[in-house]
N, C-alpha and C positions, 0 to 999 in steps of 0.2 A: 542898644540893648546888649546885656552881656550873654543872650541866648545865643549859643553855639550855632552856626549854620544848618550842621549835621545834626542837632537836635530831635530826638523824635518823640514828640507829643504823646503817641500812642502805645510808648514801649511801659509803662507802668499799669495801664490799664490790661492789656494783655497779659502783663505777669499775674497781676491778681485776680484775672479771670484764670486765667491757667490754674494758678495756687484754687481761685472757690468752686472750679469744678474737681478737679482734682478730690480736693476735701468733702465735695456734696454739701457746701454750702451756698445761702442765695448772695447774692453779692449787688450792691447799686452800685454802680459805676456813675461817678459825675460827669466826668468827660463830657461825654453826648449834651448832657442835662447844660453844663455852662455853654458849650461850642454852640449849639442852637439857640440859648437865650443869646449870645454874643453878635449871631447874625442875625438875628429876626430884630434885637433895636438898634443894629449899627453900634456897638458900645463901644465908645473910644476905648486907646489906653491909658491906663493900665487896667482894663478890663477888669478881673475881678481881685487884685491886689493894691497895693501903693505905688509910687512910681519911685520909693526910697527902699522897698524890700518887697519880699516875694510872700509875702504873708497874706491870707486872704481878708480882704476887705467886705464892710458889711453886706454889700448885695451879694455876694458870695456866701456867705455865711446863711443870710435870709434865703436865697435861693438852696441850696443844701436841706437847710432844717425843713422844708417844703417838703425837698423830691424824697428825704427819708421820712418824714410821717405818711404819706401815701404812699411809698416801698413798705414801709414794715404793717400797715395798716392792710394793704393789696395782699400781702404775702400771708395775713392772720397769724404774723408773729406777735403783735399787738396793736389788735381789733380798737379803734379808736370810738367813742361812743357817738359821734356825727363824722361825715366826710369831709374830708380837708382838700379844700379847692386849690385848682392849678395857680398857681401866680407869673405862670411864664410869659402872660400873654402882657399883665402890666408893663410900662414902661419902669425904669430905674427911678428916675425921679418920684414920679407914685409910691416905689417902695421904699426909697429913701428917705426922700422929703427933699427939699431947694436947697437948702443950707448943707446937708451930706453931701447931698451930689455935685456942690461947687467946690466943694472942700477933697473930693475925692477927685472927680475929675477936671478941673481946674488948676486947682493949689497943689493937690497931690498928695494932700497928708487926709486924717480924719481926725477930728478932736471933738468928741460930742460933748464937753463944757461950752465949746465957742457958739453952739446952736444956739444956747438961750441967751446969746447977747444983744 
Protein backbone atom coordinates (compact mmCIF):
# COMPACT_ATOMS: atom_id res chain seq x y z
CA UNK A 1 0.00 0.00 0.00
CA UNK A 2 1.24 3.32 -0.73
CA UNK A 3 -0.77 4.61 2.59
CA UNK A 4 1.77 6.26 4.82
CA UNK A 5 2.14 4.62 8.13
CA UNK A 6 1.48 8.04 9.98
CA UNK A 7 -1.54 8.28 7.98
CA UNK A 8 -4.59 9.64 9.78
CA UNK A 9 -7.89 8.43 8.56
CA UNK A 10 -9.81 10.90 10.69
CA UNK A 11 -7.95 14.09 10.10
CA UNK A 12 -10.40 15.23 7.00
CA UNK A 13 -13.31 14.40 8.71
CA UNK A 14 -12.60 16.51 11.75
CA UNK A 15 -11.68 19.40 9.48
CA UNK A 16 -14.94 19.52 7.83
CA UNK A 17 -16.66 19.00 10.87
CA UNK A 18 -14.69 21.86 12.48
CA UNK A 19 -15.23 23.95 9.03
CA UNK A 20 -19.64 22.83 9.36
CA UNK A 21 -19.92 23.77 12.78
CA UNK A 22 -18.15 26.58 12.51
CA UNK A 23 -20.32 27.72 9.55
CA UNK A 24 -23.89 26.29 11.25
CA UNK A 25 -24.09 23.98 8.72
CA UNK A 26 -25.51 20.14 8.81
CA UNK A 27 -22.81 18.13 7.49
CA UNK A 28 -22.80 13.77 6.74
CA UNK A 29 -19.71 12.57 7.37
CA UNK A 30 -19.16 9.23 5.48
CA UNK A 31 -16.40 7.93 7.45
CA UNK A 32 -18.39 6.30 10.21
CA UNK A 33 -21.12 5.29 7.41
CA UNK A 34 -18.10 3.19 5.18
CA UNK A 35 -15.79 2.18 8.50
CA UNK A 36 -18.92 0.19 9.90
CA UNK A 37 -20.44 -1.16 6.49
CA UNK A 38 -16.40 -2.21 6.09
CA UNK A 39 -16.64 -4.30 9.41
CA UNK A 40 -19.88 -5.53 9.88
CA UNK A 41 -19.30 -7.66 6.12
CA UNK A 42 -15.62 -8.25 6.66
CA UNK A 43 -15.01 -6.22 3.05
CA UNK A 44 -11.83 -7.26 1.71
CA UNK A 45 -9.41 -4.82 -0.08
CA UNK A 46 -9.68 -2.49 -1.77
CA UNK A 47 -12.66 -1.82 0.35
CA UNK A 48 -14.47 0.80 -1.37
CA UNK A 49 -12.14 1.87 -4.30
CA UNK A 50 -9.85 0.03 -7.09
CA UNK A 51 -6.82 -1.72 -6.29
CA UNK A 52 -5.19 0.50 -9.40
CA UNK A 53 -6.47 4.07 -7.91
CA UNK A 54 -8.14 5.71 -4.97
CA UNK A 55 -11.28 6.47 -6.78
CA UNK A 56 -14.44 5.30 -5.20
CA UNK A 57 -15.87 2.08 -6.42
CA UNK A 58 -19.57 1.26 -6.90
CA UNK A 59 -20.51 0.02 -3.50
CA UNK A 60 -18.98 3.15 -2.37
CA UNK A 61 -20.93 5.23 -4.45
CA UNK A 62 -24.36 3.13 -3.80
CA UNK A 63 -23.61 3.15 -0.17
CA UNK A 64 -23.15 7.21 -0.03
CA UNK A 65 -26.11 7.96 -2.44
CA UNK A 66 -28.18 5.83 0.51
CA UNK A 67 -26.68 7.53 3.64
CA UNK A 68 -27.32 11.20 1.74
CA UNK A 69 -31.01 10.55 0.75
CA UNK A 70 -31.92 9.72 4.57
CA UNK A 71 -29.35 12.71 5.88
CA UNK A 72 -31.08 15.30 3.66
CA UNK A 73 -34.48 13.57 3.95
CA UNK A 74 -33.90 13.22 8.29
CA UNK A 75 -32.66 16.71 8.17
CA UNK A 76 -36.00 18.13 5.95
CA UNK A 77 -33.59 19.62 3.70
CA UNK A 78 -35.41 17.61 1.11
CA UNK A 79 -38.37 15.70 2.51
CA UNK A 80 -38.54 12.74 0.13
CA UNK A 81 -42.16 11.54 -0.77
CA UNK A 82 -41.62 7.67 0.90
CA UNK A 83 -38.62 6.66 3.19
CA UNK A 84 -35.49 5.40 1.87
CA UNK A 85 -34.50 2.28 3.63
CA UNK A 86 -31.03 1.54 5.22
CA UNK A 87 -28.93 -0.84 2.88
CA UNK A 88 -26.08 -1.17 5.31
CA UNK A 89 -27.33 -4.32 6.51
CA UNK A 90 -27.10 -6.12 2.77
CA UNK A 91 -24.11 -7.71 1.93
CA UNK A 92 -21.78 -6.24 -1.19
CA UNK A 93 -22.62 -8.76 -3.52
CA UNK A 94 -26.50 -8.16 -3.02
CA UNK A 95 -25.75 -4.74 -3.86
CA UNK A 96 -23.58 -5.28 -6.38
CA UNK A 97 -24.49 -8.29 -8.27
CA UNK A 98 -21.68 -11.51 -8.81
CA UNK A 99 -20.11 -10.28 -11.87
CA UNK A 100 -19.19 -6.47 -10.03
CA UNK A 101 -18.15 -7.98 -7.01
CA UNK A 102 -15.56 -10.35 -8.88
CA UNK A 103 -14.55 -7.76 -10.92
CA UNK A 104 -14.01 -5.45 -7.98
CA UNK A 105 -12.67 -7.63 -5.57
CA UNK A 106 -11.14 -10.21 -7.29
CA UNK A 107 -9.76 -8.69 -10.59
CA UNK A 108 -9.55 -5.33 -9.07
CA UNK A 109 -10.84 -3.26 -11.98
CA UNK A 110 -14.88 -2.54 -12.74
CA UNK A 111 -16.04 -2.50 -16.32
CA UNK A 112 -19.74 -2.80 -16.49
CA UNK A 113 -19.83 -3.71 -20.45
CA UNK A 114 -17.96 -7.09 -19.37
CA UNK A 115 -21.31 -7.79 -17.02
CA UNK A 116 -23.53 -8.64 -19.93
CA UNK A 117 -21.04 -11.13 -21.48
Amino acid sequence: SGVPKDFDVDAPSRQLGEIAKRLEIPLLDMLPVLQTYKRRHKLPPPYFSFSCDGHWNPLAHTLAANALARFLDGAGILPLPQSIPSIEAKEPVELLGEAAYQQIYRDGFYHPAAQSR
